[in-house]
C-alpha positions in Angstrom: 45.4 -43.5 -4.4 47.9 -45.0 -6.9 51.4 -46.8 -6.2 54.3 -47.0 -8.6 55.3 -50.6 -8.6 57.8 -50.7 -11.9 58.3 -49.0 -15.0 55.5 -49.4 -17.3 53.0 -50.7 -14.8 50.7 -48.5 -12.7 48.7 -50.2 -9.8 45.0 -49.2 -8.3 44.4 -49.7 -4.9 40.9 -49.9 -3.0 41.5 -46.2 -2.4 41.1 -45.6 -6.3 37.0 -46.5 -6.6 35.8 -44.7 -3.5 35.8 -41.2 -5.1 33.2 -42.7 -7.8 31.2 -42.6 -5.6 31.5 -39.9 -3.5 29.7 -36.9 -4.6 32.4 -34.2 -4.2 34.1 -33.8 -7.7 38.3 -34.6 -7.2 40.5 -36.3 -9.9 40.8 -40.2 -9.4 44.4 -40.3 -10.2 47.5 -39.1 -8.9 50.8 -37.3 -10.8 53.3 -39.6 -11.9 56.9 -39.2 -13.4 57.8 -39.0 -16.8 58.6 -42.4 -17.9 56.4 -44.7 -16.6 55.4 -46.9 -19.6 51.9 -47.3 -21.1 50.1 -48.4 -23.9 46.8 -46.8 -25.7 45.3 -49.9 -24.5 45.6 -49.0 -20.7 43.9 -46.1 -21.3 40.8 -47.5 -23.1 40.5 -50.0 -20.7 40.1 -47.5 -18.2 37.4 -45.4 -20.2 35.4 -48.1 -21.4 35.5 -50.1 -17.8 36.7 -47.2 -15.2 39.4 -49.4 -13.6 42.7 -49.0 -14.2 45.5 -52.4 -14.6 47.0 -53.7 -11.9 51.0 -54.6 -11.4 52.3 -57.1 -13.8 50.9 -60.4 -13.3 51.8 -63.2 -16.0 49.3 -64.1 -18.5 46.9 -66.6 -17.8 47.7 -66.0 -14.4 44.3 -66.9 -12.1 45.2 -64.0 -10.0 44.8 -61.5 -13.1 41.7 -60.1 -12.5 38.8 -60.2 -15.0 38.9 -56.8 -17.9 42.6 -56.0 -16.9 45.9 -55.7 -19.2 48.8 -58.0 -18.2 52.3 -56.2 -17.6 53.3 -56.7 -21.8 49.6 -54.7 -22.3 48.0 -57.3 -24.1 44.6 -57.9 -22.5 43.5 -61.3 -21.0 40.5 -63.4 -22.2 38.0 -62.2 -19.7 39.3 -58.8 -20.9 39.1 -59.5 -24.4 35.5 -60.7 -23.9 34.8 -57.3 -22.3 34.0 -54.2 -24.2 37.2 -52.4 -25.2 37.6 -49.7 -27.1 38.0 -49.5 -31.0 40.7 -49.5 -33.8 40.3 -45.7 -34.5 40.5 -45.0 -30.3 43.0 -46.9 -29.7 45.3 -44.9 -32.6 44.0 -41.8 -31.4 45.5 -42.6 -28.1 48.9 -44.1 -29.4 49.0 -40.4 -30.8 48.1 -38.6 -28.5 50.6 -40.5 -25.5 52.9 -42.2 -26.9 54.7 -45.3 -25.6 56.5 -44.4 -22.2 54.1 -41.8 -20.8 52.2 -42.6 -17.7 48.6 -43.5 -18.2 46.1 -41.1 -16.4 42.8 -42.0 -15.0 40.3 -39.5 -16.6 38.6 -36.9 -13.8 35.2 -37.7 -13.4 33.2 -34.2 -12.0 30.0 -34.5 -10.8 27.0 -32.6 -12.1 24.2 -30.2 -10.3 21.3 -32.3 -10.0 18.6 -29.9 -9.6 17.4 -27.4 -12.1 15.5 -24.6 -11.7 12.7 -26.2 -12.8 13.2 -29.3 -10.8 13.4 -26.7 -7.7 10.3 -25.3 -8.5 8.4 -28.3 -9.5 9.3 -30.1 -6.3 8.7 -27.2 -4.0 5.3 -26.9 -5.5 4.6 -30.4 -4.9 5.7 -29.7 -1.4 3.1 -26.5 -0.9 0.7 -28.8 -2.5 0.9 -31.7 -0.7 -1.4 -30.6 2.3 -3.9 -28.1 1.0 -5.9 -27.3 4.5 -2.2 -26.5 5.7 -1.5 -24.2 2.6 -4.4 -22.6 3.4 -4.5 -21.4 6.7 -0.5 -20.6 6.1 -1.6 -18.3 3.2 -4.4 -16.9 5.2 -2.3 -15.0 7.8 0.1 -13.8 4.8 -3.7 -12.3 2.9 -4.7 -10.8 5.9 -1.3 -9.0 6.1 -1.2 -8.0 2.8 -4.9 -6.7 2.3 -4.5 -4.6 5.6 -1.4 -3.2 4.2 -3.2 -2.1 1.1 -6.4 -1.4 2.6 -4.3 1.2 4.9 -3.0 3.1 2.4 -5.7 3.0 -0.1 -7.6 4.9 2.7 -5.1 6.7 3.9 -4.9 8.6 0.5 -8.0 8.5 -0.3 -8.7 10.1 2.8 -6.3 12.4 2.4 -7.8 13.4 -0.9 -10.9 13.9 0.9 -9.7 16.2 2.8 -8.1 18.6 0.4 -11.2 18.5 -1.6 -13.1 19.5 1.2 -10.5 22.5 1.7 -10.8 23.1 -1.9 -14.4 23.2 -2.2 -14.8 25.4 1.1 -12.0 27.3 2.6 -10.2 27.9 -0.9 -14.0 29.4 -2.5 -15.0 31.7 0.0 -13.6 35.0 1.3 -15.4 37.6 4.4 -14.5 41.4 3.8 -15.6 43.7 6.7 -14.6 47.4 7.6 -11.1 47.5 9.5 -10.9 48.4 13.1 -9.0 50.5 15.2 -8.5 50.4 19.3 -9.9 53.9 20.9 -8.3 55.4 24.0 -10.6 54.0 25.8 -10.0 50.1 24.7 -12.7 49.6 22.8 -13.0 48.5 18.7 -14.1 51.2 16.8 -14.7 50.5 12.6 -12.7 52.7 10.6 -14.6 52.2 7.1 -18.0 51.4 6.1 -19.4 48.7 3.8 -21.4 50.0 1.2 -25.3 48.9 0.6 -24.2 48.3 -2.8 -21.3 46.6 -2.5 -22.5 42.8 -3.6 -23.0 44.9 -7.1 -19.4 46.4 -7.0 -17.5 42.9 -6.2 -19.6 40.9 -8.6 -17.9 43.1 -11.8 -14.6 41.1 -10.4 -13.1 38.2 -12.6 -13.1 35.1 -9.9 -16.3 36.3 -8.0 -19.7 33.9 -8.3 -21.7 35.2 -5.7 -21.6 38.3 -2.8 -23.9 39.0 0.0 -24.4 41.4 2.6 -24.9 40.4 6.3 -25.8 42.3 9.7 -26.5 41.2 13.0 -29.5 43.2 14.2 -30.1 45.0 17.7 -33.7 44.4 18.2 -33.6 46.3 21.7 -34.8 43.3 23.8 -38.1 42.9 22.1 -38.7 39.1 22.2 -39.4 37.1 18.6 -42.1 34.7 19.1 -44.9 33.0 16.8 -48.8 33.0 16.5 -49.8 29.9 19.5 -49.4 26.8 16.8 -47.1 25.6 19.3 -47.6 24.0 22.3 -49.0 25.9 24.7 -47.5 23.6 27.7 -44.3 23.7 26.2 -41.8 26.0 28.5 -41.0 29.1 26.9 -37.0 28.9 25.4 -34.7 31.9 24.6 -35.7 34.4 21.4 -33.7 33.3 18.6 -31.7 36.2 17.0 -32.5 38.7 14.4 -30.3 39.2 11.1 -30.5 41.2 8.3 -29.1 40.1 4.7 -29.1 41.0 1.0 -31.1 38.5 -1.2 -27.7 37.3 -2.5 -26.9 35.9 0.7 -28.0 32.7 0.7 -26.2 31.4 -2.5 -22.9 33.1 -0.9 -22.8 31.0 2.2 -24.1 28.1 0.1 -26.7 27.4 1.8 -30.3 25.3 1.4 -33.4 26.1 1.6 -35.2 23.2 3.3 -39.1 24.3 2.6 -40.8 27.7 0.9 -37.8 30.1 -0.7 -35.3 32.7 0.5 -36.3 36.6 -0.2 -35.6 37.7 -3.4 -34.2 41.7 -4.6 -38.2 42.8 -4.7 -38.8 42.0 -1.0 -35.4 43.8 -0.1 -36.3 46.5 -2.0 -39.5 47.0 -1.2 -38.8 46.5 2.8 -41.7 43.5 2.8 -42.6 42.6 6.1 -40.8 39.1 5.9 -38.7 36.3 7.3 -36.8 33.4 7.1 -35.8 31.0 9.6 -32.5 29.2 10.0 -33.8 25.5 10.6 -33.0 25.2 14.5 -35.1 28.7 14.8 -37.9 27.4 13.2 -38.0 24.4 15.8 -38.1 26.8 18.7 -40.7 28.9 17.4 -42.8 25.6 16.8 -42.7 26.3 12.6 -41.7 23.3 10.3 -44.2 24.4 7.0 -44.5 27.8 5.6 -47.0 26.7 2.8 -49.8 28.0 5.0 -47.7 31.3 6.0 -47.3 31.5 9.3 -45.8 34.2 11.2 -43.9 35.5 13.6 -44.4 38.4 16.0 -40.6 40.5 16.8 -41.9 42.3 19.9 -45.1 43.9 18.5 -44.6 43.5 14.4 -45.2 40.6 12.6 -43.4 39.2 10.0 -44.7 36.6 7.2 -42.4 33.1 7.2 -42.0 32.0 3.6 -39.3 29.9 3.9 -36.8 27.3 6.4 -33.1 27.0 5.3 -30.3 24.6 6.4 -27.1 23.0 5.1 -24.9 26.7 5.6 -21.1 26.2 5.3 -20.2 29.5 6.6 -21.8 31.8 9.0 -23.7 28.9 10.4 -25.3 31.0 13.3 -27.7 31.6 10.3 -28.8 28.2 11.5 -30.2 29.7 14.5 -31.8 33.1 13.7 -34.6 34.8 12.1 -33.5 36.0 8.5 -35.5 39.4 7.2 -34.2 42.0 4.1 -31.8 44.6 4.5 -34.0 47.4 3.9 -36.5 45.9 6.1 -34.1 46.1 9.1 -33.4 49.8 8.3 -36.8 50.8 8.2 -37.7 48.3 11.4 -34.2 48.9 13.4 -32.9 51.5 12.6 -29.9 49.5 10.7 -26.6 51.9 10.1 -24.4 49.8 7.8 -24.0 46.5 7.0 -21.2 44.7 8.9 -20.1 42.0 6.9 -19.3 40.7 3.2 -19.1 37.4 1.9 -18.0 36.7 -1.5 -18.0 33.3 -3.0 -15.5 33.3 -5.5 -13.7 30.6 -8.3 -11.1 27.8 -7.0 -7.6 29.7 -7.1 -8.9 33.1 -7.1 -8.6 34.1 -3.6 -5.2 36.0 -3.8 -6.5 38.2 -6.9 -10.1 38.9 -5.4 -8.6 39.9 -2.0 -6.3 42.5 -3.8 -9.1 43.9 -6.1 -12.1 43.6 -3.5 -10.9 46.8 -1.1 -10.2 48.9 -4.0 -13.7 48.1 -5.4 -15.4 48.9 -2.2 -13.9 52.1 -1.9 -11.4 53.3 -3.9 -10.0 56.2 -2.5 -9.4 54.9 0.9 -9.0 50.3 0.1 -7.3 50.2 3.7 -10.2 51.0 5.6 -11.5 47.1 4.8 -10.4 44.0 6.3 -10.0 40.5 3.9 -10.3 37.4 5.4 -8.7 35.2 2.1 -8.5 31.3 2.4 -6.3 29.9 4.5 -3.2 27.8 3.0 -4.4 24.4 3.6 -1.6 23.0 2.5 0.3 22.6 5.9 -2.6 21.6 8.1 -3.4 19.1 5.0 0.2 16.9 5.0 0.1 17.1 8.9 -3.5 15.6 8.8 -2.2 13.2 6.2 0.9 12.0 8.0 -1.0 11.1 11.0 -3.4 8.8 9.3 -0.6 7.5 7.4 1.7 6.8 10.6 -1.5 5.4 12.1 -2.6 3.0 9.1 1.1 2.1 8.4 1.1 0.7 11.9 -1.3 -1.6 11.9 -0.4 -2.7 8.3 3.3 -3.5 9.0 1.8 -5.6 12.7 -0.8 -7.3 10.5 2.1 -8.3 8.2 4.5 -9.2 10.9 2.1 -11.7 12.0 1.3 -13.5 9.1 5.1 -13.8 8.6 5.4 -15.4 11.7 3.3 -17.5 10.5 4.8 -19.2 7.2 8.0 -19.4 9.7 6.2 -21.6 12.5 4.2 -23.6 9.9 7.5 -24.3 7.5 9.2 -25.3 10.6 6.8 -27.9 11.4 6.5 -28.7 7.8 10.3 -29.4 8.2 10.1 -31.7 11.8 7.3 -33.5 10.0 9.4 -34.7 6.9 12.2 -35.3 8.9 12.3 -38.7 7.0 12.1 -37.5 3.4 14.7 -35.5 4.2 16.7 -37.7 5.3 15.5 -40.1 2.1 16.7 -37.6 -0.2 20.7 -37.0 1.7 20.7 -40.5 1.0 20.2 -40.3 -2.7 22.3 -37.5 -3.0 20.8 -34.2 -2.5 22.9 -31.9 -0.5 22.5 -29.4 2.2 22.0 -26.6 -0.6 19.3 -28.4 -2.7 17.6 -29.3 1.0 17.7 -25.5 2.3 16.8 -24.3 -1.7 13.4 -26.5 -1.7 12.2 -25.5 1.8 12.9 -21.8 0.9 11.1 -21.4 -2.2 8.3 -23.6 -0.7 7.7 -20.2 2.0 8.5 -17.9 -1.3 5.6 -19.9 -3.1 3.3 -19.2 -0.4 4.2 -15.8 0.2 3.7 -14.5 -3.1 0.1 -16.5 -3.0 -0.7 -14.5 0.2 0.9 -11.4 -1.5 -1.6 -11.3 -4.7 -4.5 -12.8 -3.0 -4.4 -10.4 -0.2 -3.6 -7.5 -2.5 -6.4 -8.2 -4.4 -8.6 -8.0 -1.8 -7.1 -4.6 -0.4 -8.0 -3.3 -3.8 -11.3 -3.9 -3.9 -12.1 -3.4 -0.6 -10.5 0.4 -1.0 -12.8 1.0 -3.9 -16.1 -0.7 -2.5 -16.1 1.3 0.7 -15.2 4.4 -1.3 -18.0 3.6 -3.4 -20.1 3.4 -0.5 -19.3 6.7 1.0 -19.7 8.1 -2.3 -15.8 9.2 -2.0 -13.7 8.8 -5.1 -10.7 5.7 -4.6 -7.1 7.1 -4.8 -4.6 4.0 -4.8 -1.2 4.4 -6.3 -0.6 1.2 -8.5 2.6 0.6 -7.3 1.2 0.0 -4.0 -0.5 -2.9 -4.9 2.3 -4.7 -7.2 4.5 -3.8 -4.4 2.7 -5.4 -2.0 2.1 -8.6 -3.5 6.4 -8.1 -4.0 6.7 -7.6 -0.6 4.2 -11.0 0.1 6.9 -13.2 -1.5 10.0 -11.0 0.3 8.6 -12.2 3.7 8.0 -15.9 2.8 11.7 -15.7 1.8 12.3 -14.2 5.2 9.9 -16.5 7.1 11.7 -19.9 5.5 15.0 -19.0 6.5 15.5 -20.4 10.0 13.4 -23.5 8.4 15.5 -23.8 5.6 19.2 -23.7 7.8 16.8 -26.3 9.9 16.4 -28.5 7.5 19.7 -28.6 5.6 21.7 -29.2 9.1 19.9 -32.9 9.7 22.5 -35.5 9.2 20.9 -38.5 6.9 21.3 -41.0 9.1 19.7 -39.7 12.2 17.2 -38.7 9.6 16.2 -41.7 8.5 16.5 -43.3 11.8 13.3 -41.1 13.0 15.0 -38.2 15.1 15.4 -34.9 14.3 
């Protein structure tokens, strides 16, 4: 602090040189009155050796300490000898105060220390001073991340499975069949008939690929069995069943045909004598070739296998019967009408075929047909979709969780074992800000590794396994920049606590080895 002693004489203390040093800014010099006197010297003095005169001493005096005016403001010897300040200061300051004003200590305010680039630079020598630790700290933040992204890569690229498989299925195909009505008695009775013709009348529709004509035959308990290429010990299993079907059929359910072919328009035509067997039929009858024509015996008539079909998407009870031509069951059963229609028709076409189709049929009387159109998928398809996403979500946010967990508990050790350089750097003059700044963007550092290193590897392992399963990757972008974002938000998280930790030890204790 300073004293007034007399007029024209200011006096400095011990008081006066402690804030030097201190590192909180504060002026070094008190208001005085108007009046005091000074010289342009007194000031100079104190800028070129930062202490300020002392009271009035004589000259010469052994007391007069060395660089200081006497009370007339002429310097001493030792003063003279000291580095003062030149003609053209010393004018500006008889100028600027003249004689009588009090002379004022200049404020000395203390500078940050750290940059952002000395925050950075250190922190990355801190992350880099122990690799095997950096490493297994950034491991739990990659195995975080890449789960994250790996969870929602397959959630929607599952979820764009799905809809393709609705798409390619449900939204292509549609079943017409006659409409039904309840008699008095209970019982279903059809109120229309399909006509033989009708895979010709719905083909002329805009939107239809493919029709075919399907009817479960009454065989009248005659049993369907083959020529004894089988094995004879073999017990004998259940007759398979007996449908009838236009040649058209077999594109309309989409189905395959594993060995020989399906029956083309001739056969049906013609009322050939032959058959085709769903691939689980043609293992109960003991048939797996048809390239040597085998055949099959329903009740006493046999029936020439030229072909095995599989892979049906609809009507898969085709699967398990014994396939022969339309006309064929009308000349050999007795076969009234057919009993259903399947139409295989364009993506997005459903609605328009489903009006038209009734009226092509028949159309003086449309009602007397039932359409079976596609399903909206869309409903069963988010609910599908939110499950897997609430389900992969899950395990994404634990996985992260823990590896945030882990930059915390390894940052705080990192802090309890540098106890000491903390402590090193309070004493030089680092304060509890630049302490809790480093330790924090030491865990950002390693969170944002974690975050693009485990992002990366989310990435590709979304579009290897997709590529394995011959699927086709959907993965937003942002999901992947966001996630190596949200890396470096939880290494800020994680090195909070460690952070306040750090910046609350007291520099002596530090340096003294406790914590």
């Amino acid at each position: 602090m300073l004293r007034r002693r007399s007029a024209g004489t200011v006096a400095v203390d011990a008081a006066v040189a402690a804030p030097l040093a201190d590192e909180s800014p504060g002026p070094l010099s008190a208001d005085l009155p108007a009046g005091s006197a000074s010289t342009a010297v007194d000031r100079a003095n104190v800028a070129s050796t930062g202490v300020a005169r002392t009271e009035s001493q004589p000259a010469g005096s052994a007391s007069t300490p060395t660089g200081l005016a006497n009370a007339t403001g002429t310097p001493t010897a030792a003063a003279s000898a000291a580095p003062g300040p030149t003609a053209d200061e010393q004018a500006a300051a008889e100028v600027a105060a003249p004689s009588g004003t009090p002379s004022i200590v200049p404020v000395i305010r203390r500078t940050d220390r750290f940059s952002v680039q000395d925050l950075l630079v250190e922190a990355s020598y801190g992350v880099g001073a122990r690799p095997s630790r950096l490493v297994m700290t950034t491991l739990g933040t990659v195995l975080g991340i890449a789960s994250l992204v790996v969870t929602i890569g397959f959630a929607q690229t599952a979820a764009g499975q799905i809809s393709n498989q609705f798409d390619a299925v449900s939204a292509t195909q549609i079943m017409i069949e006659p409409a039904s009505t309840r008699n008095s008695s209970g019982a279903e009775q059809a109120t229309g008939r399909l006509p033989w013709d009708a895979p010709e009348r719905v083909d002329r529709l805009a939107g239809v690929e493919r029709a075919g004509l399907v009817a479960d035959v009454d065989v009248a308990g005659q049993a369907v069995t083959s020529v004894p290429v089988n094995d004879p010990s073999a017990a004998q299993t259940l007759s398979p069943a007996v449908i009838a079907a236009s040649s058209e059929l077999l594109a309309a359910v989409r189905g395959q045909v594993v060995t020989g072919r399906f029956f083309d328009a001739g056969h049906d035509e013609r009322g050939d004598r032959v058959a085709v067997l769903g691939e689980r039929a043609a293992e109960t009858l003991g048939i797996n070739r048809v390239d040597s024509q085998p055949s099959i015996f329903i009740g006493e008539v046999s029936y020439t296998v030229i072909g095995i079909i599989d892979g049906v998407e609809r009507r898969a009870n085709l699967l398990d019967a014994v396939i022969v031509p339309l006309n064929t069951a009308r000349v050999q059963f007795g076969l009234t009408a057919p009993a259903e229609l399947h139409v295989q028709i364009e993506v997005g076409a459903g609605a328009l075929v489903s009006r038209q189709a009734p009226i092509a049929l028949d159309p003086s009387a449309p009602e007397n047909f039932t359409v079976q159109a596609p399903a909206a998928a869309s409903s069963l398809q988010d609910n599908i979709q939110a499950d897997i996403n609430i389900v992969f979500l899950t395990l994404g946010i634990l996985a992260l969780l823990a590896g945030g967990l882990g930059i915390a508990n390894v940052t705080l050790l990192s802090v309890m074992e540098r106890v000491g350089e903390i402590g090193l750097r309070r004493a030089l003059g680092a304060t509890r800000r630049d302490i809790a700044r480093q330790f924090i963007v030491e865990s950002a550092v390693i969170g944002l590794l974690g975050g693009l290193i485990g992002s990366a590897l989310g990435v590709f392992a979304v579009v290897a396994v997709s590529l394995l399963q011959g699927w086709t990757p959907i993965l937003d972008p942002f999901v992947a920049i966001g996630a190596a974002l949200l890396g470096t938000i939880v290494g800020l998280a994680a090195g909070a606590y460690p952070a306040v930790r750090a910046s609350n030890i007291e520099p002596i204790t530090a340096l003294r080895g406790g914590t």
